[in-house]
LUMKOL-492584 format. One record per atom (N, C-alpha, C): x, y, z; residue in three letters. Coordinates in steps of 0.1 Angstrom, whole numbers, padded with zeros to 4 digits, always signed. Atoms other than C-alpha are relative to their C-alpha. Layout:
BEGIN
XYZALA ...
//
This chain:
BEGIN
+0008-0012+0000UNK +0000+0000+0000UNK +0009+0012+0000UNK -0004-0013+0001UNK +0008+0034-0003UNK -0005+0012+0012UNK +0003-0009-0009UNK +0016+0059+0024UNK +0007+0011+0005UNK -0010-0010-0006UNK +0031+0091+0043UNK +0007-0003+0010UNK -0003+0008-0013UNK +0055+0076+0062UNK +0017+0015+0004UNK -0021-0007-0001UNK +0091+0095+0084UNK +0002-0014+0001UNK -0011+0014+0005UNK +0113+0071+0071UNK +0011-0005+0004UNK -0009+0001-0012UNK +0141+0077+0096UNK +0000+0009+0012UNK +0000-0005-0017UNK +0143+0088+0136UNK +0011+0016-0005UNK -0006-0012+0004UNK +0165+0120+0122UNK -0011+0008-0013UNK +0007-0011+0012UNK +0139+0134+0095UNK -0010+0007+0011UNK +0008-0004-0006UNK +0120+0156+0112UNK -0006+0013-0003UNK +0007-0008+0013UNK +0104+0182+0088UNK -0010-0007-0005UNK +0011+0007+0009UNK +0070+0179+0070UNK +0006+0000-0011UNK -0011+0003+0014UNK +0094+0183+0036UNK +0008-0014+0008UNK -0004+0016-0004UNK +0107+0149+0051UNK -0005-0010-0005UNK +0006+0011+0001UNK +0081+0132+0048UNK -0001-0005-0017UNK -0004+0007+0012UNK +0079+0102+0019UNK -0014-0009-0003UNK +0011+0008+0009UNK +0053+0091-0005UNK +0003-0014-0003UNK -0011+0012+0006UNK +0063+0055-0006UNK -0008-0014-0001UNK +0008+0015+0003UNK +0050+0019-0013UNK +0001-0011+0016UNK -0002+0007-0016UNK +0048-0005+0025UNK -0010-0010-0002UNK +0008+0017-0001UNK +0034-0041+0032UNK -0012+0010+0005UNK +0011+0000-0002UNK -0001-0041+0036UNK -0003-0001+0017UNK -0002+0004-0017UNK -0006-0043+0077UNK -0012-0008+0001UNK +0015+0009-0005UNK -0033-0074+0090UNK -0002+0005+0013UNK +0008-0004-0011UNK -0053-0065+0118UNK +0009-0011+0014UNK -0001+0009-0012UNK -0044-0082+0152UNK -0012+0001+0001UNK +0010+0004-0003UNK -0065-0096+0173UNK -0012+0009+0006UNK +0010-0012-0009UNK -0083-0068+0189UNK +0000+0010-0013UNK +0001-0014+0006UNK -0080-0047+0156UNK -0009-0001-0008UNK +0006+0005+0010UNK -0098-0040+0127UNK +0012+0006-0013UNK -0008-0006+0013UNK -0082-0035+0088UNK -0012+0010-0006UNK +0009-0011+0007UNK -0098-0003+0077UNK +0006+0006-0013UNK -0006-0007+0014UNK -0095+0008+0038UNK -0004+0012+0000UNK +0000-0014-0005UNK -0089+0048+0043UNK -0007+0008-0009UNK +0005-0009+0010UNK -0111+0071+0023UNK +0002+0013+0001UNK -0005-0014+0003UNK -0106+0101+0037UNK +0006+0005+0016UNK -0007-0003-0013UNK -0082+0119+0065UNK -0005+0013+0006UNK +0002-0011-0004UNK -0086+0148+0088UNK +0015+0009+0002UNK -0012-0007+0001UNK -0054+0172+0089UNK +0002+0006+0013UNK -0002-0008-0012UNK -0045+0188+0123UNK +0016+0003+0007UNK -0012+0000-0005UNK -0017+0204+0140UNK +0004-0011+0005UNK -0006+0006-0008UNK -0007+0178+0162UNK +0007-0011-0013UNK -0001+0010+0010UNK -0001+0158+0131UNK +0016+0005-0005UNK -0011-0010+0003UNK +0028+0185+0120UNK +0011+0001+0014UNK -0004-0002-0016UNK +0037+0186+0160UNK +0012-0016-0001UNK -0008+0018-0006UNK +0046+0145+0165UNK +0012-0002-0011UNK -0008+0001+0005UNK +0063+0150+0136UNK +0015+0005+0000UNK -0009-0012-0004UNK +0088+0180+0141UNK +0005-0009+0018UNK -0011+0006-0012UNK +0092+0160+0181UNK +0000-0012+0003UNK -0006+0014+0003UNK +0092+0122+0168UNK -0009-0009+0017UNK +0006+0011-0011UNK +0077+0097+0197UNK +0011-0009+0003UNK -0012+0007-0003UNK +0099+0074+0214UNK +0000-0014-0003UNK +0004+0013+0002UNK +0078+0042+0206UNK +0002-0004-0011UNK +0000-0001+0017UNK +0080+0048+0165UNK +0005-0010-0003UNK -0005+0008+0010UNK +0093+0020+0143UNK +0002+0005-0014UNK -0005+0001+0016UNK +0107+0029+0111UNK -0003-0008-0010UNK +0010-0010-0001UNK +0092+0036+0086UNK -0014-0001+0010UNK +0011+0002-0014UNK +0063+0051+0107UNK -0010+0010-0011UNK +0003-0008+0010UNK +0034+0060+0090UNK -0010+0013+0011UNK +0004-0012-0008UNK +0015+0094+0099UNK -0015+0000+0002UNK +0017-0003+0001UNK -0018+0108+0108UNK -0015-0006+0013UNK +0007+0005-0011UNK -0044+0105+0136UNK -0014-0001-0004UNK +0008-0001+0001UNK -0075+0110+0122UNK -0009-0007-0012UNK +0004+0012+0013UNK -0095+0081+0099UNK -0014-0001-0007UNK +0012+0003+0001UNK -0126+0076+0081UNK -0001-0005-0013UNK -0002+0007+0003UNK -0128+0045+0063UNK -0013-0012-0001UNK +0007+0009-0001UNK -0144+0011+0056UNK +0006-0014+0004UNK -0006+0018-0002UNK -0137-0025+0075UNK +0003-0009-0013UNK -0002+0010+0007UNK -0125-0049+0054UNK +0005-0015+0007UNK -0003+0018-0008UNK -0109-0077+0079UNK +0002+0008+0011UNK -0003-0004-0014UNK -0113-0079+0114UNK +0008-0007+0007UNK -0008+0006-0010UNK -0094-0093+0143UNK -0007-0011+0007UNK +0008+0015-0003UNK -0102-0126+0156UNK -0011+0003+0016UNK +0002-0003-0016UNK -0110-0114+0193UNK -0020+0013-0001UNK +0010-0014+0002UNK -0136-0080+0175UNK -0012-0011-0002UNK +0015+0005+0003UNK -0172-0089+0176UNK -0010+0010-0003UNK +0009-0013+0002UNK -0189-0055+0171UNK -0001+0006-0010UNK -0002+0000+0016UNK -0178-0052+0135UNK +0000-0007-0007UNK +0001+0008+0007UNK -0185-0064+0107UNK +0008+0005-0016UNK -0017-0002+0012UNK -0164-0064+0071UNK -0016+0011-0011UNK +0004-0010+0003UNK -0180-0033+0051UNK -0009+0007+0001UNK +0004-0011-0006UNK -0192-0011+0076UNK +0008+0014-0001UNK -0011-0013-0003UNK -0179+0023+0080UNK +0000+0005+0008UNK -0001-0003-0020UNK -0163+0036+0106UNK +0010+0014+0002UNK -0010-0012+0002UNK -0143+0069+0117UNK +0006-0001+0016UNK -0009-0003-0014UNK -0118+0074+0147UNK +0011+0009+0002UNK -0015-0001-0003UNK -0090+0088+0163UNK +0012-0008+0005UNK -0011+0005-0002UNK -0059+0076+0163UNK +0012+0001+0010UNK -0010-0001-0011UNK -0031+0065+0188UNK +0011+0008-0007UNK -0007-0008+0006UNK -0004+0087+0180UNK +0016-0007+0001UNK -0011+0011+0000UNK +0023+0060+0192UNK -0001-0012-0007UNK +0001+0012+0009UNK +0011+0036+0168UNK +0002+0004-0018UNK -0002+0001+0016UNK +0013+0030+0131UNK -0011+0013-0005UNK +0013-0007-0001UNK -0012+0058+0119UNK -0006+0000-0014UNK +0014-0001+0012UNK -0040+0067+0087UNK +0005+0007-0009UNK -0003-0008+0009UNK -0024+0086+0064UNK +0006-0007-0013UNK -0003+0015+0008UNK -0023+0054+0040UNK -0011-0009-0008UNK +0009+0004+0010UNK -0042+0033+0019UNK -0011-0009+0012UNK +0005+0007-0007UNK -0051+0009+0048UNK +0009+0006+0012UNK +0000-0005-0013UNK -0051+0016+0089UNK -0005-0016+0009UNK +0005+0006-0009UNK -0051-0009+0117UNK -0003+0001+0015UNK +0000-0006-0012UNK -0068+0007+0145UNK -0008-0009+0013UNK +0005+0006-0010UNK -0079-0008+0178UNK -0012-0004+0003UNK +0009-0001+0005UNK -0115-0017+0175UNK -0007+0008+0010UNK +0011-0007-0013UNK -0127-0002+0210UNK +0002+0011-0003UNK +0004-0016-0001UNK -0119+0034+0201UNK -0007+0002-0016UNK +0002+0004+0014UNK -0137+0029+0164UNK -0016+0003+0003UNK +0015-0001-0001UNK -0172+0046+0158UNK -0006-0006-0013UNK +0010+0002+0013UNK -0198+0036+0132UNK -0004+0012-0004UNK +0005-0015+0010UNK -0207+0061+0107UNK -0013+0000+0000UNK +0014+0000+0005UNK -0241+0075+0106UNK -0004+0000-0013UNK +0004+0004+0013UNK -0259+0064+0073UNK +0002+0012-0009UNK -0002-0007+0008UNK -0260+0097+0059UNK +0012+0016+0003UNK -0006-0006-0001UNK -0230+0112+0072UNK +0014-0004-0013UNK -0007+0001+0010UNK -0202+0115+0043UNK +0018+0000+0008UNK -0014+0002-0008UNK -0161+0104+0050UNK +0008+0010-0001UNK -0006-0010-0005UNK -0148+0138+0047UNK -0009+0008+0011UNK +0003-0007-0009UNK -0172+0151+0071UNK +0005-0010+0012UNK -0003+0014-0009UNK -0165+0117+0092UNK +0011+0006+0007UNK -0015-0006-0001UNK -0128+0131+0089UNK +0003+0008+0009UNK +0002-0009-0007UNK -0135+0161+0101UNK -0004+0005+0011UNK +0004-0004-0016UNK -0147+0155+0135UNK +0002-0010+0006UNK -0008+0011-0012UNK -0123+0134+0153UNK +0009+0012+0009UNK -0012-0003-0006UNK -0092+0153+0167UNK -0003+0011+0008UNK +0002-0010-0002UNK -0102+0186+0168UNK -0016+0006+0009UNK +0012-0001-0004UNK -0140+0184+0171UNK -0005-0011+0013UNK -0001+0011-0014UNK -0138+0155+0200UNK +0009+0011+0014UNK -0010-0003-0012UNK -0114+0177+0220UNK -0011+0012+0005UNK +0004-0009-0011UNK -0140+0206+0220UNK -0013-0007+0007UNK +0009+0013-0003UNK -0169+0177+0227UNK +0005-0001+0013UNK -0002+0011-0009UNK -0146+0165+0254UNK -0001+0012+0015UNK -0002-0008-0011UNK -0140+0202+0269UNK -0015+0009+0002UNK +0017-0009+0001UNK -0180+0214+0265UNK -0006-0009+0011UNK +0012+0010-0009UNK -0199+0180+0279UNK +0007-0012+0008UNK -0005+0015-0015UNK -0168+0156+0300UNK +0005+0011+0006UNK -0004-0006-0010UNK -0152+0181+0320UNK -0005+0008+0012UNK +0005-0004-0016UNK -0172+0210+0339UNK -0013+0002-0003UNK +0020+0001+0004UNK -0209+0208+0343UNK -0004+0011-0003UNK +0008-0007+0007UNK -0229+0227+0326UNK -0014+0007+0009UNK +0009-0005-0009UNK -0252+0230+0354UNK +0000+0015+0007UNK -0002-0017+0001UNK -0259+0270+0361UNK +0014+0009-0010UNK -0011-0009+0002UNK -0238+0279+0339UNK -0006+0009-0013UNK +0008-0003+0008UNK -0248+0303+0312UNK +0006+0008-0011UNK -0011-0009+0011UNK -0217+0325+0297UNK +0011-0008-0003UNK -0011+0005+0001UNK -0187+0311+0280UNK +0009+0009-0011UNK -0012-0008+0011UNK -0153+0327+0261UNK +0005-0012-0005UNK -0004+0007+0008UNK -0144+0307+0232UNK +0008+0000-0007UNK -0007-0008+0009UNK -0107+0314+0223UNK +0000-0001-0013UNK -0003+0002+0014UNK -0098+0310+0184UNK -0012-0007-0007UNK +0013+0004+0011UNK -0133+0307+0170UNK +0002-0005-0014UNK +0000+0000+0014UNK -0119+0307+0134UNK +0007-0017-0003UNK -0008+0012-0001UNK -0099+0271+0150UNK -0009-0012-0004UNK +0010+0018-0002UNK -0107+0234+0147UNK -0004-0002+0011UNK +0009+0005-0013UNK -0113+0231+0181UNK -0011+0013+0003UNK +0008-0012-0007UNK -0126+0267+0188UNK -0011+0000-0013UNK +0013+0006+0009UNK -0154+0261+0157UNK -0009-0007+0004UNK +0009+0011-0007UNK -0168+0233+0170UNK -0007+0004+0016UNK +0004-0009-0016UNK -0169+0251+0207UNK -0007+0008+0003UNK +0015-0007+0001UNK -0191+0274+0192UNK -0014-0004+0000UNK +0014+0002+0003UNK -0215+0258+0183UNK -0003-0011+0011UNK +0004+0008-0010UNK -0216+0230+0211UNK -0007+0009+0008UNK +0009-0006-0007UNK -0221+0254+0235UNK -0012+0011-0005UNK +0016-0008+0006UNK -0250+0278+0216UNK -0006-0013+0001UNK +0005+0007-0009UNK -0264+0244+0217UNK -0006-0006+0013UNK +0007+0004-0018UNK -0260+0236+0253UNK -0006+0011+0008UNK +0010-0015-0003UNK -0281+0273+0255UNK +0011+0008+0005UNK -0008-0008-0004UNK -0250+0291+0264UNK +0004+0016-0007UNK -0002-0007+0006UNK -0244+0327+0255UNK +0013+0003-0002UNK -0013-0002+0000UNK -0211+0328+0238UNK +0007+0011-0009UNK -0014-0008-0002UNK -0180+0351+0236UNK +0007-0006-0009UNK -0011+0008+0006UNK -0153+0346+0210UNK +0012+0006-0002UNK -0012-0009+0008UNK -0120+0354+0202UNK +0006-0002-0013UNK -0005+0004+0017UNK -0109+0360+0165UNK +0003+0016-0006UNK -0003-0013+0009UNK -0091+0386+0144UNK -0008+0003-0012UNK +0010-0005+0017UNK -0110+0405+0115UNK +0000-0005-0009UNK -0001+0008+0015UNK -0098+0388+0091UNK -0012-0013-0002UNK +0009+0012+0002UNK -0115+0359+0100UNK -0014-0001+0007UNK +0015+0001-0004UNK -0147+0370+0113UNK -0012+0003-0007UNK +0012+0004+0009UNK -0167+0365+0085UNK -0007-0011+0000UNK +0000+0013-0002UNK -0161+0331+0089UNK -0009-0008+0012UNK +0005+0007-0022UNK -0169+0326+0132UNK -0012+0006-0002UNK +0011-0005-0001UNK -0201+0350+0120UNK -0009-0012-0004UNK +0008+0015+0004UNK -0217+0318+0106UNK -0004-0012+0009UNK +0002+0010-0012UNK -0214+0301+0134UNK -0008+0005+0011UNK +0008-0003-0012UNK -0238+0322+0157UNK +0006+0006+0011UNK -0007-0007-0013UNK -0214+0339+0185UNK -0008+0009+0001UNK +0007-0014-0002UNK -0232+0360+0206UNK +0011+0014+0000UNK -0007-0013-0001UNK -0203+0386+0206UNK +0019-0007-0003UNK -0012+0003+0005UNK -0169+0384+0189UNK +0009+0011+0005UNK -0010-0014-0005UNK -0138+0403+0203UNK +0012-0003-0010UNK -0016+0001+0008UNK -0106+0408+0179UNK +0010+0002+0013UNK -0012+0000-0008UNK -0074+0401+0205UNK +0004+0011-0003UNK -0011-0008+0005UNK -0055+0422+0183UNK -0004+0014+0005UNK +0005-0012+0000UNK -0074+0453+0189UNK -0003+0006+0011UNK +0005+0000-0015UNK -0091+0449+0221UNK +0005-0005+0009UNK -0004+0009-0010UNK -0082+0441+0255UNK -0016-0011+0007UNK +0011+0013-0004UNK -0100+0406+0260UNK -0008+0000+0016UNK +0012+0002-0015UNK -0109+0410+0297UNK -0005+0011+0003UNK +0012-0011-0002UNK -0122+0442+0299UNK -0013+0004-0007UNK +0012+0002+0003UNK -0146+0433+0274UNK -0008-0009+0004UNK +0003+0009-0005UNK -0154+0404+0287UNK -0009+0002+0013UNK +0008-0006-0013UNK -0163+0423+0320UNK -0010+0007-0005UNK +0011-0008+0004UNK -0181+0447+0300UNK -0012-0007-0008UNK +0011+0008+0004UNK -0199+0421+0283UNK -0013-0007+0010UNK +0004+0008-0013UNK -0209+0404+0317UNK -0008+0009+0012UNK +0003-0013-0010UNK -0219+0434+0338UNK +0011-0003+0016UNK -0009+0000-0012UNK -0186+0426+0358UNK +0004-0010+0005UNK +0001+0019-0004UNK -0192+0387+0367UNK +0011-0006-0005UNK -0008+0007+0008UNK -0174+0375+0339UNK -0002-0018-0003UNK +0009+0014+0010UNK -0182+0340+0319UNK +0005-0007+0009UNK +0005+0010-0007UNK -0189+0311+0335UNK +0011-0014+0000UNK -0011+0010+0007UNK -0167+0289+0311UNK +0008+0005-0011UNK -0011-0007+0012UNK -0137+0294+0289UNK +0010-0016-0004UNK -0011+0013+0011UNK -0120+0268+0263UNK +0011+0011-0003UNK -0010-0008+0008UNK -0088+0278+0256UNK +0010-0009-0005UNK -0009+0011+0010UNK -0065+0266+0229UNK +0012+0006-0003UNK -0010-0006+0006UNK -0040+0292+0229UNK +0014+0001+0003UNK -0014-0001-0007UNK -0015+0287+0256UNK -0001+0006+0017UNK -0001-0005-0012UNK -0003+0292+0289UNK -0003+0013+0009UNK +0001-0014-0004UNK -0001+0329+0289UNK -0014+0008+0000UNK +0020-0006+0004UNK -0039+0336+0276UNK -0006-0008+0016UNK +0009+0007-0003UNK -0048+0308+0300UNK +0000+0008+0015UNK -0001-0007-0012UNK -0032+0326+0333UNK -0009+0015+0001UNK +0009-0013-0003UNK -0051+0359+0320UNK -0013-0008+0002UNK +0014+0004-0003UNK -0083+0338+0318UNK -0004+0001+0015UNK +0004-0001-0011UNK -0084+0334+0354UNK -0007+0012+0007UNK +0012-0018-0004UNK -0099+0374+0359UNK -0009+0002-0012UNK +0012+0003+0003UNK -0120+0364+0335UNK -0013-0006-0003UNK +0008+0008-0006UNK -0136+0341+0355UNK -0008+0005+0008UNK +0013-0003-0008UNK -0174+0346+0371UNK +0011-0012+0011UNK +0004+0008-0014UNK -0177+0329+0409UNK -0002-0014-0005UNK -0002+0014+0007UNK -0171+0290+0402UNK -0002+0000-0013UNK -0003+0003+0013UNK -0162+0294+0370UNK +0005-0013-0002UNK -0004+0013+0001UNK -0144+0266+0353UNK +0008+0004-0011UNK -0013-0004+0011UNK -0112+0272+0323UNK +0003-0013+0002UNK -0003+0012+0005UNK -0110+0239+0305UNK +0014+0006-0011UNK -0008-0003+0006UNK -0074+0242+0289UNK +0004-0015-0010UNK -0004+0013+0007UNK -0058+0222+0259UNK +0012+0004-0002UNK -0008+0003+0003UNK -0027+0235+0253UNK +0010+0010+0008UNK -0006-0010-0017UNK -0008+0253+0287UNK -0007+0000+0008UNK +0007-0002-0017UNK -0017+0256+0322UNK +0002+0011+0005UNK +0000-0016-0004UNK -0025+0290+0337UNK +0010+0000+0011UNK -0005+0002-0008UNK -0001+0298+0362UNK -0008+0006+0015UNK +0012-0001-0013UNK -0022+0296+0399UNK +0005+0010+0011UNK -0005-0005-0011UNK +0005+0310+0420UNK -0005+0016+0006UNK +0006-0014-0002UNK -0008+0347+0422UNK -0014-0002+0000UNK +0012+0001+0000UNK -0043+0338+0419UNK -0012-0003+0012UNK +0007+0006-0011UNK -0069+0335+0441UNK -0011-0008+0000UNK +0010+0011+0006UNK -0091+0309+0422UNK -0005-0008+0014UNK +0007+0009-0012UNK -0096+0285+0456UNK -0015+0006+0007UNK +0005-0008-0008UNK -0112+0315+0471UNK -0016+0003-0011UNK +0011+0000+0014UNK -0137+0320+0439UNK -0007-0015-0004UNK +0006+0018+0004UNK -0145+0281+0437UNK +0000-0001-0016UNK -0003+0004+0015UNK -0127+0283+0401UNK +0006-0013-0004UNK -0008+0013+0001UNK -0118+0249+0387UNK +0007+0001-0015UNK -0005+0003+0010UNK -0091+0240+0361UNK -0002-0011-0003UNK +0001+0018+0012UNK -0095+0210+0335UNK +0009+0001-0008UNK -0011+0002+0011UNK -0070+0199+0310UNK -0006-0011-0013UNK +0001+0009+0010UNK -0077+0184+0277UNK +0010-0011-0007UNK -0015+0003+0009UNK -0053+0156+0269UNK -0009-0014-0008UNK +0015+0006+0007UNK -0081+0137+0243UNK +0011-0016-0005UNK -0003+0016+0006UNK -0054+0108+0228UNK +0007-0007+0010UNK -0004+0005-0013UNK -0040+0105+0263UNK -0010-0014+0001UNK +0008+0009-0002UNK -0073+0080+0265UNK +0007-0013-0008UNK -0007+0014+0007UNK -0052+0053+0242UNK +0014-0003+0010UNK -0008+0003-0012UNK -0025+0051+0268UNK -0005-0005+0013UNK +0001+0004-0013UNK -0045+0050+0301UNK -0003-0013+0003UNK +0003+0016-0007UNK -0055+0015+0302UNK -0013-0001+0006UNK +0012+0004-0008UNK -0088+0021+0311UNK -0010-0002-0012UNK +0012+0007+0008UNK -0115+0008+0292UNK -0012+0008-0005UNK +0012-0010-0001UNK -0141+0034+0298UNK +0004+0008-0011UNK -0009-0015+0010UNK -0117+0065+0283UNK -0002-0003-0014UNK -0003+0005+0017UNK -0109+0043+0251UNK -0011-0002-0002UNK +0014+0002+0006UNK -0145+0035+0246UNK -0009+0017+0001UNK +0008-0014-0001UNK -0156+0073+0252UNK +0003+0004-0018UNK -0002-0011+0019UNK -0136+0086+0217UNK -0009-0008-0006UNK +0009+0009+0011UNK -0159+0059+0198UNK -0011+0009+0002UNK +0015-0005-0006UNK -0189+0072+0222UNK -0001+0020-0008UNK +0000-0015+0007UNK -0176+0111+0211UNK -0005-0002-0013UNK +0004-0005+0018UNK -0176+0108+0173UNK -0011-0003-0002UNK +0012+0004+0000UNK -0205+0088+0175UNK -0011+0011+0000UNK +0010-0012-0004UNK -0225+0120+0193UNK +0002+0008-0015UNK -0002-0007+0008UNK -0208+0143+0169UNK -0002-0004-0014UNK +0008+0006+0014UNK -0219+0124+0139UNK -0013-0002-0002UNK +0018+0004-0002UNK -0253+0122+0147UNK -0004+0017-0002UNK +0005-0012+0002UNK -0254+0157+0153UNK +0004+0010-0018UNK +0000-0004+0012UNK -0243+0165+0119UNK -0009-0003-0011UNK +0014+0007+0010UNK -0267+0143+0100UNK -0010+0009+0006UNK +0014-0012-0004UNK -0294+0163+0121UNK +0002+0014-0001UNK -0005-0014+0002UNK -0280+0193+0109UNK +0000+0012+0011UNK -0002-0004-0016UNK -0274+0208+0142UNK +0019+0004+0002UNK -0020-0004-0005UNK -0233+0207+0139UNK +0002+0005-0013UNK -0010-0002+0011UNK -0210+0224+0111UNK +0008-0008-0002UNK -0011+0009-0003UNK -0180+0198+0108UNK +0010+0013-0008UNK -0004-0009+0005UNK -0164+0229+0089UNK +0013-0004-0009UNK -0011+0003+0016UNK -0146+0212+0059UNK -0001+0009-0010UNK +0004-0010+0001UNK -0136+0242+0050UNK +0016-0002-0016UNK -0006+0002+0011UNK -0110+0226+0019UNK -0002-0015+0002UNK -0008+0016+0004UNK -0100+0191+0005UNK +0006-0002-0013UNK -0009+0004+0012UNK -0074+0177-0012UNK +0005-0012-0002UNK -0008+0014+0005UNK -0057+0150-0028UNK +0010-0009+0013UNK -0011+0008-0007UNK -0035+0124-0006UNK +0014+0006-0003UNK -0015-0004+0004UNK -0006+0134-0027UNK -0001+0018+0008UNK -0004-0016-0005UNK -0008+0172-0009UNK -0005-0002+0012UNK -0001-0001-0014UNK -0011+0162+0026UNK +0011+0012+0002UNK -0015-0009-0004UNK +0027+0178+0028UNK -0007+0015+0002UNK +0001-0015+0003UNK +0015+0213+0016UNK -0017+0002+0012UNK +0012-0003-0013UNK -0020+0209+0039UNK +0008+0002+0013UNK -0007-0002-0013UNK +0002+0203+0069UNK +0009+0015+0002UNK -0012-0011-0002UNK +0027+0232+0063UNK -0011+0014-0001UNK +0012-0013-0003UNK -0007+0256+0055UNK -0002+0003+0012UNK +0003+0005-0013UNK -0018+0242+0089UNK +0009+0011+0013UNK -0014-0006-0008UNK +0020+0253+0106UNK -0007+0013-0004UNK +0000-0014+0004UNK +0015+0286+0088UNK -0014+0009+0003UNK +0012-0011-0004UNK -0018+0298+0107UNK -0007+0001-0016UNK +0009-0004+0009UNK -0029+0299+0069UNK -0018-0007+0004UNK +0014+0008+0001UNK -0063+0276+0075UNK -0011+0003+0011UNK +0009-0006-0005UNK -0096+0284+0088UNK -0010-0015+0000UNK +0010+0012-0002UNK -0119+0256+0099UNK +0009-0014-0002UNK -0008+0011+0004UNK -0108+0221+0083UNK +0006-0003-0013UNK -0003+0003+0013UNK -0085+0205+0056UNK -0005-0019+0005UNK +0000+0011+0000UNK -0094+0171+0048UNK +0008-0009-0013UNK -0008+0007+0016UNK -0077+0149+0021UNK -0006-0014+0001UNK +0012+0013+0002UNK -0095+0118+0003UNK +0008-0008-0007UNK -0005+0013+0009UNK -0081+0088-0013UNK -0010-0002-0016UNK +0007+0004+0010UNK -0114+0090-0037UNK -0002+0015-0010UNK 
//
């Protein structure tokens, strides 16, 4: 088969990567063989590659995000059958999807809803599971009624919009001009440009001083330590990519709680539940796209052969919603 593989423990560049011919892989016993139709593109995909994993085998092929059809399963799987279709996320210390064929573990493996299509399938694993995971598993939703949603124009911050306007929340976004043509489609009750504005004094002024209830943030440590003042009374700041710094804060005193998104962490923990949750996520978020209720914001697609140039758009802040690439 044919795939994107780093081809040696020293390449570490997306121009590295190699279009190349590889045995066909059989399922183990717990797996299934999935023939790939179409992939989802995400940072983290450009990330593992640039800082390599320690578990990798040479070649290794790339890509976490799948949406495909069974073709042989594993002696042990009983819950699939051979040409169903299925979408997941992938372990990131394993062999991955960016290939003709994929052998992924069958417990994190959802079923496609009937009239959901494999680039949308694609397009709501990685990204759209993480804001799924930081909207409805982390902090309850119970009283809560305002949220700030950094990088609206993102893969995760997209999706985050629209969960919570869903879960009846009035939400807050952050996004530069450029791209708020784009986050306007999505329903935000109020968009702030970073660039322009200072985020927490609008935020206050949005609030009558409280300040939101809940905040996703995707942007880093430094945004996440400001989030903390602009946090209401038990708030809650679900972070994915840095941790606020606590030391000056008086969050205990406010009954503010921190969460952390670590979404492929669940293929490591060994617990049973976790790994069967990502199935249970895409699952939700696939249903709600058939009922036209979610965006999945496949917002390009391209060829297999231009993964390379998707990923390096990706690096370059160029992209806005999702890239997906298709085998068909």
């Amino acid at each position: 088969m044919q795939a994107w593989v780093v081809e040696k423990n020293e390449q570490r560049q997306i121009d590295d990567l190699q279009f190349i011919q590889i045995a066909t892989p059989a399922p183990g016993a717990d797996e299934l063989l999935v023939k790939v139709h179409s992939v989802g593109l995400n940072p983290v995909d450009y990330k593992v590659i640039e800082g390599g994993v320690a578990t990798w085998h040479y070649p290794h092929v790339v890509g976490l995000d799948v949406a495909g059809e069974v073709v042989a399963i594993g002696t042990d799987v009983s819950q699939f059958t051979v040409g169903e279709r299925v979408f997941y996320h992938g372990d990131l210390t394993r062999q991955g999807g960016f290939a003709e064929f994929a052998t992924p573990k069958a417990d994190v493996v959802a079923k496609m809803p009937a009239d959901l299509t494999y680039a949308q399938a694609a397009a709501l694993l990685c990204g759209a599971m993480t804001a799924y995971q930081a909207i409805f598993r982390k902090a309850s939703l119970t009283n809560r009624h305002t949220a700030l949603i950094h990088a609206g124009a993102g893969g995760v911050g997209g999706i985050a919009i629209q969960l919570a306007k869903l879960a009846g929340l009035k939400v807050l976004t952050t996004v530069s001009k450029r791209k708020q043509a784009f986050v306007t489609n999505l329903h935000p009750d109020f968009m702030i440009d970073y660039r322009t504005q200072n985020v927490t004094q609008v935020v206050q002024q949005l609030t009558a001083g409280l300040g939101v209830d809940l905040i996703v943030n995707t942007i880093g440590a430094k945004a996440a330590t400001a989030d903390l003042d602009r946090l209401a009374y038990n708030g809650a700041l679900v972070t994915i990519d840095g941790q606020p710094d606590l030391r000056a804060s008086d969050y205990a005193r406010r009954g503010i709680g921190v969460f952390s998104v670590n979404l492929g962490g669940a293929h490591q923990s060994k617990n049973p539940q976790q790994r069967q949750d990502l199935a249970k996520m895409a699952t939700e978020l696939g249903n709600l796209v058939v009922a036209h209720k979610l965006n999945p914001l496949v917002e390009r697609q391209i060829s297999f052969q231009e993964i390379p140039q998707g990923l390096q758009a990706i690096k370059a802040h160029e992209v806005i919603g999702k890239i997906v690439a298709n085998w068909d």
